[in-house]
C-alpha positions in Angstrom: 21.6 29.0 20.4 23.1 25.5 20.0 20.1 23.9 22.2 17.7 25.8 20.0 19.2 23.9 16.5 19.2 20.8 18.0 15.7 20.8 19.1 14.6 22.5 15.6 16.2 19.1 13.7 14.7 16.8 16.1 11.7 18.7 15.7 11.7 18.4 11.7 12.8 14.9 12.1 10.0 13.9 14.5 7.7 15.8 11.9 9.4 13.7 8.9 8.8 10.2 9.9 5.9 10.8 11.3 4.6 11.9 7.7 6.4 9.1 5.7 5.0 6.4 8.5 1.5 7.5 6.6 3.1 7.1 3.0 2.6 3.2 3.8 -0.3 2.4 1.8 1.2 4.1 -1.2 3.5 1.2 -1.8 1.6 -1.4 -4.2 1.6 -4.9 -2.8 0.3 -7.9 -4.9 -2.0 -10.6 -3.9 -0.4 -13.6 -3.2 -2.7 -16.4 -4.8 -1.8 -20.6 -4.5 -3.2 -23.3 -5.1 -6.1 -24.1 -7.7 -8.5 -21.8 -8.3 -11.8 -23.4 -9.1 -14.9 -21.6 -10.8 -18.4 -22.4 -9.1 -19.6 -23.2 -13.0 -16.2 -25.6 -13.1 -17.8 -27.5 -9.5 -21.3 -27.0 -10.7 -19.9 -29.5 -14.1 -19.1 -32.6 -11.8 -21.2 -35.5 -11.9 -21.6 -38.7 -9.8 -20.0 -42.0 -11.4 -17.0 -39.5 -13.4 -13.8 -40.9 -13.9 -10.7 -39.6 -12.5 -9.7 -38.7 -16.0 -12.8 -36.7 -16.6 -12.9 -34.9 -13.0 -9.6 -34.3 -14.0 -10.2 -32.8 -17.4 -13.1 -30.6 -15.7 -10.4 -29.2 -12.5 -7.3 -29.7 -13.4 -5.0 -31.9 -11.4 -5.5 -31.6 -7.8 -3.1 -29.5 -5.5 -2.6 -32.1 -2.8 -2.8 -36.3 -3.2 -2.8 -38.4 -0.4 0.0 -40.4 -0.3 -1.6 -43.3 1.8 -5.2 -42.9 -0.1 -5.3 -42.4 -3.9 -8.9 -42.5 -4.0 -9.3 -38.9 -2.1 -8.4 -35.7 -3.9 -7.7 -32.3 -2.6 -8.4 -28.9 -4.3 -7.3 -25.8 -1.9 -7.1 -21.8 -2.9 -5.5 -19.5 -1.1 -5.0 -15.7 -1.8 -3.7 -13.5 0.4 -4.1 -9.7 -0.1 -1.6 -7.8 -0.4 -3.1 -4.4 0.1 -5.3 -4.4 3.1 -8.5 -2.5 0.6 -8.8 -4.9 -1.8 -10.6 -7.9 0.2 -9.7 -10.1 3.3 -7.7 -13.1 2.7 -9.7 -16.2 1.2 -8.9 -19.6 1.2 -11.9 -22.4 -0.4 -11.3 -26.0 -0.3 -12.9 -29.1 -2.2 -12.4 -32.7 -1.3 -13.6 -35.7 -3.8 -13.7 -39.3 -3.1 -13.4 -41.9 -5.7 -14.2 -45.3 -5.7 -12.8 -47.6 -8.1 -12.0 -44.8 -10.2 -15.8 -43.6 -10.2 -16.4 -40.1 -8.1 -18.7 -40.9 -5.1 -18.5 -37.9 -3.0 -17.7 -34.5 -3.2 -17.1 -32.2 -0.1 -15.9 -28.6 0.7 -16.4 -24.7 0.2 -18.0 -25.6 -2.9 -22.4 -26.4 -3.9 -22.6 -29.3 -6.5 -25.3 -28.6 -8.7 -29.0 -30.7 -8.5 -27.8 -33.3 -11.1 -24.8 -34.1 -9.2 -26.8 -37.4 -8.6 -27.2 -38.2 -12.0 -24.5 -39.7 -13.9 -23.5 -39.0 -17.3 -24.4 -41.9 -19.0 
C-alpha cells in the first residue's frame, strides 16, 4: 500500500511539471530595444554637404563617436524580443562621414533617397 502512494505522488508530480513546463509562454516578456531608432523617412531627409549640426537636428545625437575620428558617426538599433511570436531580433546600423563638418558619405542598413546628391543650398 505504501509503494502504491508513493508512485501515485510521483505520478501527479511528474504530471504537474510537466503541465506548468507548457505554462512558459504565458509569462509576458518585453522587448528589449537600444540604441537609436531611426525612421526610413528620418534617413530618407539627409542631404550631401549637411552640417553636423543639421544631421544632428534630423537623427538625433549618434549612439557611438569615435574616439580617435570625430568626423565618423555611428547610429545602431537593437531590439531584442522578448516573446519569441512577436518578430526575430533586429539590429540596423547607419555610418556617416563628415568632412570638415560637411556630410560626405552615408553607409549602413539604411537607402538615402535620390537627392542625397543634391545639397541644400
Amino acid at each position: 500500500m505504501q509503494a502504491f502512494k508513493q508512485t501515485l505522488v510521483l505520478l501527479v508530480l511528474m504530471v504537474s511539471i510537466s503541465s506548468l513546463s507548457g505554462c512558459s509562454n504565458w509569462i509576458y516578456r518585453i522587448d528589449i530595444p537600444q540604441g537609436n531608432y531611426l525612421d526610413k523617412r528620418d534617413v530618407e531627409k539627409l542631404r550631401i554637404q549637411m552640417t553636423k549640426e543639421q544631421v544632428e537636428f534630423v537623427l538625433g545625437k549618434p549612439v557611438i563617436n569615435d574616439l580617435f575620428n570625430q568626423d565618423t558617426w555611428y547610429y545602431v538599433y537593437d531590439i531584442k524580443r522578448g516573446m519569441k511570436g512577436f518578430g526575430e531580433d533586429l539590429r540596423k546600423e547607419l555610418v556617416l562621414r563628415f568632412e570638415d563638418n560637411k556630410l560626405i558619405s552615408v553607409d549602413g542598413d539604411f537607402e538615402v533617397s535620390e537627392d542625397f546628391g543634391i545639397p541644400l543650398g
